[in-house]
C-alpha positions in Angstrom: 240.4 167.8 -77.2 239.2 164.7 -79.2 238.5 161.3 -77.5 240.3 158.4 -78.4 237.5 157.0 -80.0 236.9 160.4 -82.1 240.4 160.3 -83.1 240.8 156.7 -83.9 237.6 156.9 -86.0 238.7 160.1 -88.0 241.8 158.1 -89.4 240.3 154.9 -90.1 237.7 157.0 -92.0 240.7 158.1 -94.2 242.6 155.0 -94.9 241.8 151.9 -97.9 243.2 148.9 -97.9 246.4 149.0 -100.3 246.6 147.8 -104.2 245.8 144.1 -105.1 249.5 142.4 -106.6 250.0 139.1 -107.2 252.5 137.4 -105.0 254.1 134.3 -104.8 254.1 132.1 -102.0 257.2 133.1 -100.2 256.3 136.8 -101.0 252.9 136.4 -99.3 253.8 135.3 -95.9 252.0 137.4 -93.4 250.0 139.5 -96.2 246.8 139.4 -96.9 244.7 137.5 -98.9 242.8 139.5 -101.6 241.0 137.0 -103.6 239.8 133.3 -102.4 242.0 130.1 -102.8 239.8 127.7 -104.3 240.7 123.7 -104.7 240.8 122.7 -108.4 241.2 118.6 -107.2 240.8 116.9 -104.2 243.3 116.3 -101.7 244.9 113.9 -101.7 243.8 112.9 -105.2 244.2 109.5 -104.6 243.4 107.0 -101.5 246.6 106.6 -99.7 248.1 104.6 -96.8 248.3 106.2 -93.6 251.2 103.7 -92.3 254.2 101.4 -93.3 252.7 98.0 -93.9 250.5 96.1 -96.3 248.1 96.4 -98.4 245.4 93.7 -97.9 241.8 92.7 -98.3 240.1 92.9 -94.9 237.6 90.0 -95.7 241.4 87.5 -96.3 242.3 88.5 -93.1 239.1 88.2 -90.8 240.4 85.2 -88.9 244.2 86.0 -88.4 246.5 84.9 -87.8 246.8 84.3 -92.0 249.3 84.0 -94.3 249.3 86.3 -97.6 251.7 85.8 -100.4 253.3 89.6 -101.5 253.1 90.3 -105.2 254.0 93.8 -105.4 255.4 97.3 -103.7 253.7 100.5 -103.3 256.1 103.5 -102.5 255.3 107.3 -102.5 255.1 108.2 -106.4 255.8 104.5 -107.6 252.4 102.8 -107.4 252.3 99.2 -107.5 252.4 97.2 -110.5 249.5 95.1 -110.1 246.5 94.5 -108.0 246.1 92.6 -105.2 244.0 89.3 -105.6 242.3 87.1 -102.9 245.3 85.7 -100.5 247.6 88.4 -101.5 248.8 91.4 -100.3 251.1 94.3 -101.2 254.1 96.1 -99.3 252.6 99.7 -99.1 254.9 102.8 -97.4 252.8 105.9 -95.9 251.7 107.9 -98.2 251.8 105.9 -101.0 248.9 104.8 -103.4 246.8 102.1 -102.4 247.0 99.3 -104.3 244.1 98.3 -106.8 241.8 95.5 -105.2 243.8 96.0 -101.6 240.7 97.8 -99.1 242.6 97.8 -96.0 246.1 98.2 -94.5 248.1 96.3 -91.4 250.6 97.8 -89.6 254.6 96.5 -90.3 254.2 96.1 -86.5 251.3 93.4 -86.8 252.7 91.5 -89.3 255.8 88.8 -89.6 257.3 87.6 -92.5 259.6 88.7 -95.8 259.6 89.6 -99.3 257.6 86.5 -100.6 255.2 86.0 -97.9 253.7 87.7 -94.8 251.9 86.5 -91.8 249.5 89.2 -90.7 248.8 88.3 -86.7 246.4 91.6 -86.7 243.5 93.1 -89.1 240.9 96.0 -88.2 238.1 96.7 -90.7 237.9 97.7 -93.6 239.1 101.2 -94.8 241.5 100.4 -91.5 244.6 102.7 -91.9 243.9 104.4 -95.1 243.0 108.1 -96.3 240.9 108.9 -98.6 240.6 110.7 -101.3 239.3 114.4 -100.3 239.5 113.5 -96.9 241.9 116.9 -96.4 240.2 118.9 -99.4 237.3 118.3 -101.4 237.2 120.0 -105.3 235.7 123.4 -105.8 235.9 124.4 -101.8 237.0 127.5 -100.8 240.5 126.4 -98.9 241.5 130.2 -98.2 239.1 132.9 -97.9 239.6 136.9 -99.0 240.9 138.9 -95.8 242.5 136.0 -94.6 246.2 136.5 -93.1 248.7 134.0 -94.5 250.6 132.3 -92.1 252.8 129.5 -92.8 249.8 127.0 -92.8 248.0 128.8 -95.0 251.0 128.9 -97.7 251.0 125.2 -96.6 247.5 124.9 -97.8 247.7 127.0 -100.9 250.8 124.9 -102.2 248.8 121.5 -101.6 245.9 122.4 -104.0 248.7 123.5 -106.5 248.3 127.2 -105.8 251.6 129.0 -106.8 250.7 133.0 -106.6 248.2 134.7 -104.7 246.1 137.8 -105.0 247.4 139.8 -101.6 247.1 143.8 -100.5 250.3 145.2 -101.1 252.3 146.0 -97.9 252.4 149.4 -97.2 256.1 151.3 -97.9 256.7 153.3 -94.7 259.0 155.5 -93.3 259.9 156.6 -90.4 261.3 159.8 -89.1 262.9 161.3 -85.7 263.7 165.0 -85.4 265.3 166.9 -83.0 268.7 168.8 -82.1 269.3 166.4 -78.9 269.6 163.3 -80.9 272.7 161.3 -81.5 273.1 158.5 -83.4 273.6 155.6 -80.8 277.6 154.5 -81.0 278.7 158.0 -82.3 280.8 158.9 -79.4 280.1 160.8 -75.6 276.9 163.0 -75.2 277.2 166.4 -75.0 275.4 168.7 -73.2 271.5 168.3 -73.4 272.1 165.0 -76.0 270.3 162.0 -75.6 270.9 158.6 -78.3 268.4 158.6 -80.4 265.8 155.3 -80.6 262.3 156.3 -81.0 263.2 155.2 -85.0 264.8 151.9 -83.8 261.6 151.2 -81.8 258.9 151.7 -84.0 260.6 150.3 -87.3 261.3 147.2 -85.1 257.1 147.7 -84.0 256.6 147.5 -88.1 258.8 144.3 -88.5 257.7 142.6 -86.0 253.7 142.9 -86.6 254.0 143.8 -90.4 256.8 142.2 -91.8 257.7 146.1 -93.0 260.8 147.0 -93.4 260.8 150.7 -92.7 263.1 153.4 -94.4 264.2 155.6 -91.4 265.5 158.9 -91.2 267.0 160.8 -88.1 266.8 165.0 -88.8 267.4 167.7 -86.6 265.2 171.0 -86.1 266.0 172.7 -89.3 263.0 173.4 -91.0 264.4 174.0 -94.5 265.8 170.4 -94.3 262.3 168.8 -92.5 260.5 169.9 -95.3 262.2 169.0 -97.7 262.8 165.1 -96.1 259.1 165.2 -95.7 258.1 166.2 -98.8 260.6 163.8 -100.4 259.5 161.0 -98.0 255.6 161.5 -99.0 256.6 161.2 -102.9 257.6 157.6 -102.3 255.7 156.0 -99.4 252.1 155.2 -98.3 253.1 156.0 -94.7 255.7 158.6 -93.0 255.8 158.0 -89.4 257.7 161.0 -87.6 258.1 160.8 -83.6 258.7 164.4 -81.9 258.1 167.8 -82.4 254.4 167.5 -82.3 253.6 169.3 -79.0 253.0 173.0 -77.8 256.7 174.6 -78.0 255.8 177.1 -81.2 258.8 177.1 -83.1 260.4 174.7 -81.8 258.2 172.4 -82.8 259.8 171.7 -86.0 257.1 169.4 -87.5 254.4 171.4 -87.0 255.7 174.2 -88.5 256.6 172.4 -91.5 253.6 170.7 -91.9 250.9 172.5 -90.0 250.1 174.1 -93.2 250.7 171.1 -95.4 247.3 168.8 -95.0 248.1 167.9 -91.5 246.2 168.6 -88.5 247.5 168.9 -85.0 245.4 167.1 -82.2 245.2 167.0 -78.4 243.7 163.7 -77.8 242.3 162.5 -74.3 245.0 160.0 -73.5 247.7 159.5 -71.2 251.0 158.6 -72.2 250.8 160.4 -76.4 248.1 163.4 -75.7 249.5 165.4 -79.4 249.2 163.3 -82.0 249.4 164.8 -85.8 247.6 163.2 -88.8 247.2 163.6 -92.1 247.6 163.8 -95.8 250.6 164.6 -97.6 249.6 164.2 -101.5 249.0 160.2 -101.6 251.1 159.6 -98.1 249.4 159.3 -94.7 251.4 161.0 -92.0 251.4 160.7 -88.5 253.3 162.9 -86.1 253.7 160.8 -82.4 254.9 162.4 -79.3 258.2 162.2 -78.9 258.5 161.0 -76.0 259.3 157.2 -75.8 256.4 155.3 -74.6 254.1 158.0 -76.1 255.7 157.2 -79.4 254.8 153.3 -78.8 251.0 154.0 -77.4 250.7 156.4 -80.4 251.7 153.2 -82.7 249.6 151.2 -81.1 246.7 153.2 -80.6 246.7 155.0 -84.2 249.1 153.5 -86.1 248.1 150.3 -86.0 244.4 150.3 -86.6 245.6 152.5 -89.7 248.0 149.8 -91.1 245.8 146.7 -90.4 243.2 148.5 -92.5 245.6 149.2 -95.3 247.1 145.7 -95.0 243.2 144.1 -95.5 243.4 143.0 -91.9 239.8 143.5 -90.2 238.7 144.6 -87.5 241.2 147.3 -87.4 241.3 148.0 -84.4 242.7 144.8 -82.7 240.4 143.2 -79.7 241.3 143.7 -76.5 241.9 141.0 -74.3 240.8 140.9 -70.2 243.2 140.1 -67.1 243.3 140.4 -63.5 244.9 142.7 -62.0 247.5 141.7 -59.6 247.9 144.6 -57.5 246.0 147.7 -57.0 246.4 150.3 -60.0 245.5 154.1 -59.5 245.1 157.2 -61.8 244.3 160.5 -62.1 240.9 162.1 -62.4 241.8 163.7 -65.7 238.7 162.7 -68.1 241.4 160.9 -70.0 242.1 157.1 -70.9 245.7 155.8 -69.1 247.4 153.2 -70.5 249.6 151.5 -67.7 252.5 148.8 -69.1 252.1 146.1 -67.2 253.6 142.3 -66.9 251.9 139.2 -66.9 253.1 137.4 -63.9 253.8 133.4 -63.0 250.6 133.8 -61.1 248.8 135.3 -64.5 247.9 138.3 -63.0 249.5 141.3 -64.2 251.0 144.3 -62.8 252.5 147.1 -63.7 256.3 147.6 -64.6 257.7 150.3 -62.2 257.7 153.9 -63.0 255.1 155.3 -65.4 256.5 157.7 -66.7 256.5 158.4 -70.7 260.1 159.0 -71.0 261.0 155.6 -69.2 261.3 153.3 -71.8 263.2 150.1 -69.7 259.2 149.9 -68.0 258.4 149.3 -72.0 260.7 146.9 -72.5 259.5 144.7 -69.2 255.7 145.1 -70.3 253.8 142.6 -72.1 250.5 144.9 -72.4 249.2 148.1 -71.9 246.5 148.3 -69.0 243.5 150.0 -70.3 241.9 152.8 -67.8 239.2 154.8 -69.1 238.2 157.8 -67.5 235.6 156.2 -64.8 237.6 154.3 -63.9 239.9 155.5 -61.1 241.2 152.3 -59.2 241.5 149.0 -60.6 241.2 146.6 -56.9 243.9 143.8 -57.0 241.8 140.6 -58.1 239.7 142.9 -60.6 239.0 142.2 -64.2 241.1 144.8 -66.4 241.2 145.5 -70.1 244.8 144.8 -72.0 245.8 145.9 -75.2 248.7 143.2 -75.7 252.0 144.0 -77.1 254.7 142.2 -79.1 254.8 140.5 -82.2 252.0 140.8 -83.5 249.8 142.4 -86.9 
């Protein structure tokens, strides 16, 4: 039986981040960055007013209050005609370019007066009330660094030094496949006997949008083998990844994914965790293919566990294996003297403790839906006292 680290280690020793593709900005929300973003000018290019108000020069208006006779307008992307002499001042808008000879600006709010002349009752010093030029982003600096994840900031950033495409890691194309006889399609009539509605598939391609922004092809086969392999083998042709949940365990022929691909590049692992002990992994010509337990919440801790670490690396997304975070436990927790890690879901409560969500059990997949995180018990670890530290491996939206 392989640890969790031995396991996690063998398949991030097997996966490279994915091809460099130039994207535009829309298209590289949540990818990552590949190349750095560098500043070719400064921003903003240009000293600007940071309010609605006038442009003045701070020495006219040292003594106030003073009267200053307007001679010209400043709006965004219509600079004013002219400069501003001594006793003058110009209207200015926020964000518009400060006027030639002007140093300072005074709030609308401080001022009286109309279109001809203005009485400015308050002054600070000079450079009062405006940006400067670079004062965001100097030319030449590095605005986005490679192996950064681009959020909507970061397209805001790349768009304000003029940036229009970006080198990114291609997302990975995934699919994702749940066999098994007992599985309906959810909404296709009564159950019979022994049938259960499939949603192991609804699950994880919902795990992939939400922290990947992948949009999974999914497939839902039963336990003929003739059909498997050939979905499989179709699958691998055109994907980097092929998820499968079920028919990974210890029933022989039954087992419809191992028998298809036991003898196909993909090895069959007990692993020393508790919900998702079988996990399959492997090579399938260019694809990567895990097989998860197919039970529910062993399907999710698999993701989590495997899958994810594997796609962060592929994405460019470093470390792989996301950090763990620490909370207190809110209540006792207890496990089994089994020399295996146990992943409890657990809630974060108004208190900010956590606990965990009901039953443990890995076919009970309301307890998933309730949890926020995934309680972390390694083996030497048999009782976590209420009040306690605890290690969390969050879930939800997230890469």
């Amino acid at each position: 039986m392989l640890t969790l680290d031995e396991a996690r280690a063998a398949i991030l020793d097997s996966v490279t981040p994915t091809a460099v593709v130039e994207a535009t900005l829309p298209e590289a929300v949540g990818l990552v960055l590949a190349a750095d973003v560098v500043a070719a000018g400064d921003v903003p290019g240009f000293d600007n007013s940071a309010m609605d108000g006038y442009a003045v020069r701070a020495a006219d208006c040292a003594s106030p209050p003073v009267s200053l006779r307007v001679v010209a307008t400043s709006a965004a992307g219509h600079p004013a005609a002219r400069p501003v002499g001594p006793g003058e001042a110009a209207r200015i808008l926020t964000g518009a370019v400060l006027v030639d000879g002007a140093d300072t600006v005074v709030p609308v709010e401080h001022t009286d007066g109309g279109s001809e002349t203005v009485e400015v009752r308050e002054c600070g010093p000079r450079g009062t009330h405006v940006r400067r030029a670079g004062g965001d982003v100097v030319a030449g600096s590095v605005v986005l660094g490679a192996g950064e994840r681009l959020g909507a900031a970061q397209i805001g950033v790349a768009a304000s030094v003029g940036c229009a495409r970006l080198q990114v890691h291609r997302r990975p194309r995934v699919a994702v496949v749940a066999t098994g006889d007992e599985l309906v399609e959810p909404g296709r009539g009564p159950l019979g006997p022994g049938q259960i509605y499939e949603s192991n598939r609804y699950v994880l391609a919902g795990m992939l949008a939400e922290g990947f922004g992948i949009e999974a092809e999914t497939i839902a086969l039963g336990d003929d083998p003739a059909e498997v392999e050939a979905v499989f083998a179709d699958l691998c042709s055109r994907h980097d990844v092929v998820l499968s949940s079920g028919g990974v365990s210890m029933g022989g022929e039954f087992d419809v994914v191992k028998v298809v691909l036991s003898g196909a590049g993909v090895d069959f692992w007990q692993v020393a965790i508790k919900p998702g002990k079988p996990l399959a992994f492997g090579r399938v010509g260019d694809a990567t293919v895990f097989g998860l337990a197919g039970n529910p919440v062993s399907s999710v801790v698999g993701f989590e566990l495997f899958v994810r670490p594997a796609l962060r690396r592929m994405c460019g997304v470093e470390p792989a294996v996301p950090p763990l975070r620490t909370g207190v436990a809110g209540e006792a927790m207890r496990r089994r003297d089994d020399a295996k890690v146990h992943l409890l879901r657990v809630a974060t409560g108004p208190d900010g403790r956590v606990r965990p969500t009901g039953s443990q059990s890995s076919n009970v997949l309301s307890g998933l839906a309730a949890a926020d995180a995934l309680a972390v018990l390694p083996p030497e670890r048999l009782v976590v006292a209420e009040g306690e530290a605890v290690d969390l491996l969050p879930l939800g939206v997230r890469t």
